[in-house]
N, C-alpha and C positions, 0 to 999 in steps of 0.2 A: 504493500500500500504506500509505503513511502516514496521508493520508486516511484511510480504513477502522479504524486502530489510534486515530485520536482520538475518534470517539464508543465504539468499546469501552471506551475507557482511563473516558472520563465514566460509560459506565454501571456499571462496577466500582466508582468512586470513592463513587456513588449508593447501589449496595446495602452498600457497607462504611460508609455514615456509619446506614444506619438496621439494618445488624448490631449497629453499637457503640451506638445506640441501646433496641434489644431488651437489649443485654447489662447496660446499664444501668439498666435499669427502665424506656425511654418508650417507648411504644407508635410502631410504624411511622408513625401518622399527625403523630403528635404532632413526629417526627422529618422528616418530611413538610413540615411547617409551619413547623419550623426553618429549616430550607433556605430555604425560598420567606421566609421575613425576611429571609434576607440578604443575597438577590439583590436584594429592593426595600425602599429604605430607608422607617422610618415617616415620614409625614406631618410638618411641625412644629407644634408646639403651637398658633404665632401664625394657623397657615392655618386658613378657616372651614370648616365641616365643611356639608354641606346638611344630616344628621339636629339639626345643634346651633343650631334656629331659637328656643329657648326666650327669654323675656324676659334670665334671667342668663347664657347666650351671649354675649350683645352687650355691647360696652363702654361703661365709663362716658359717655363721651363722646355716645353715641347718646340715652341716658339722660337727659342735661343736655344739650340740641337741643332732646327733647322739654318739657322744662320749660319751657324757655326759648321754647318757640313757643307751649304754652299762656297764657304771661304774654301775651304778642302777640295772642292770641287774645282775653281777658279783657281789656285795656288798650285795644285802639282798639275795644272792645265800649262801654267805658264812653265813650270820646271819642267816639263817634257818638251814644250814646243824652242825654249832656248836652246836645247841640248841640238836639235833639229835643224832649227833655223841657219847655224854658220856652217853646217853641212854642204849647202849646196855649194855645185863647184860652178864661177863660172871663167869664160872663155879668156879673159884678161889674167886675172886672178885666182888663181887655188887653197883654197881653204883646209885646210883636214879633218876628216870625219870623225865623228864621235864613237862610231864601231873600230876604230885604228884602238881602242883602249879601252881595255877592258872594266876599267872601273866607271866608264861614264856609262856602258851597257846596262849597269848594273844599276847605278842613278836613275836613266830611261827606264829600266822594268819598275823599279819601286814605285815611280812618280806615276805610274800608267797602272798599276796596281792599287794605287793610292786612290786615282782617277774612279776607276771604276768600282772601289767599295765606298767613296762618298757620292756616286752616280746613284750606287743600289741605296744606300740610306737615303739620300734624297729621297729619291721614290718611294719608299717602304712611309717613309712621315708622312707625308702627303696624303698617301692612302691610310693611313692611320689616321687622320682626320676628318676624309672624306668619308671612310667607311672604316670602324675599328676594328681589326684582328683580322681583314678580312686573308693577307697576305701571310703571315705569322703571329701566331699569338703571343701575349705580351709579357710571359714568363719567359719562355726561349727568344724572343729579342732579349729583354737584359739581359740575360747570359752568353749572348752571341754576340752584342754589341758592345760588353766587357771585356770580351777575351780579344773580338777581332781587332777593337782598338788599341791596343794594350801591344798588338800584333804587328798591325801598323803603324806605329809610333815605333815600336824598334825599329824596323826594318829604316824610316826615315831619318833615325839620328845613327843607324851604318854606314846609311849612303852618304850622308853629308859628312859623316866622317873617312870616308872612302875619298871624297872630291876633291878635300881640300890639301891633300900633297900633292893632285897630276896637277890642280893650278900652279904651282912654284914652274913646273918643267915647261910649260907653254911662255913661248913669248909673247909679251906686252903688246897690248892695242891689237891683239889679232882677236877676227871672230869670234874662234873657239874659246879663248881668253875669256874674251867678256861674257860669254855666253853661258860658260860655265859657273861663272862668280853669279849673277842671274839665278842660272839655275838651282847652286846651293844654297843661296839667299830661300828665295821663294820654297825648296823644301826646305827647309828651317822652320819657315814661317808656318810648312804643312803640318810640321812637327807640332807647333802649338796650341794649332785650332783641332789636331788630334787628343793632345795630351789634355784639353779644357774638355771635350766631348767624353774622353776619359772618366776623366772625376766625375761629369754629370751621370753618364752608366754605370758608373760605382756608388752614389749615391742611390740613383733609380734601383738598382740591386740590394743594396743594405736597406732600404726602405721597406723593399718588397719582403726581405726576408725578416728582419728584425719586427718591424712593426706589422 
């Protein structure tokens, strides 16, 4: 019998909270909807929403990722195409190529290496904005964009340390000369907007896992 007296007692409880509702001005549904808030609580603010995929959704920090991979993208653009440029020979003038040495090869693979894993992160944020996880889910990016960075920032402070003895053996004011000092400027520079992307993935990681 008692059984039986507790869903009556709840359906009682049900039409006198949307009685005192009509008596107050809100319509049944509205009192309706009441209820059902307070059985489940709202969301919190900090949780992502999937309708809230817009660009100002996302936080700064995603924002400044993407900047900071475009610099990486434009920086061992320029370190590859230096190495390139005092290459050509032409008919007055002979220049020496940058495959004559083996360490500028070596510079050219990094920087074009470099090129094309802040081409692929480009891409992957982008569509992480436009559409979230749809490319990789966002447990395996932080740990892939941990490690690879972590990967590529060695490899660019080898090469710029590979560079900077064949510069002493070139002579002054030639193509390759300058081209070269260019080039390991500009990875340097790759280096930094690596190693800042870095710590950002290492926070995004510690984040994920600590908290």
């Amino acid at each position: 019998m008692e059984k039986v007296k507790e869903p009556v007692k709840e359906e009682r409880e049900h039409v006198l909270a949307i009685a005192c509702g009509i008596m107050s001005g809100v319509s049944p549904g509205a009192a309706n909807s009441q209820t059902q808030r307070q059985q489940f609580p709202t969301p919190s603010p900090f949780s992502f929403s999937v309708t809230s995929t817009s660009w100002s959704a996302r936080p700064s920090i995603h924002h400044s990722n993407l900047f900071l991979r475009f610099l990486v993208l434009l920086f061992s653009f320029i370190s590859a195409l230096t190495l390139v440029a005092p290459s050509t020979k032409k008919k007055d003038q002979q220049s020496p190529s940058f495959t004559q040495y083996p360490e500028l090869i070596y510079c050219f693979i990094v920087a074009i290496l470099a090129f094309l894993y802040a081409a692929f992160q480009l891409f992957k944020g982008i569509c992480d904005i436009a559409h979230r996880g749809i490319l990789i889910s966002d447990m395996t990016s932080d740990y892939l964009s941990f490690v690879l960075d972590q990967l590529v920032g060695y490899l660019l402070v080898s090469s710029s340390s590979v560079a900077i003895p064949i510069i002493r053996h070139f002579e002054k004011s030639t193509p390759l000369w300058k081209g070269t000092i260019v080039s390991t400027s500009m990875s340097f520079a790759t280096f930094l907007a690596v190693a800042i992307c870095a710590l950002l993935s290492g926070y995004k990681l510690c984040k994920r896992i600590v908290w």
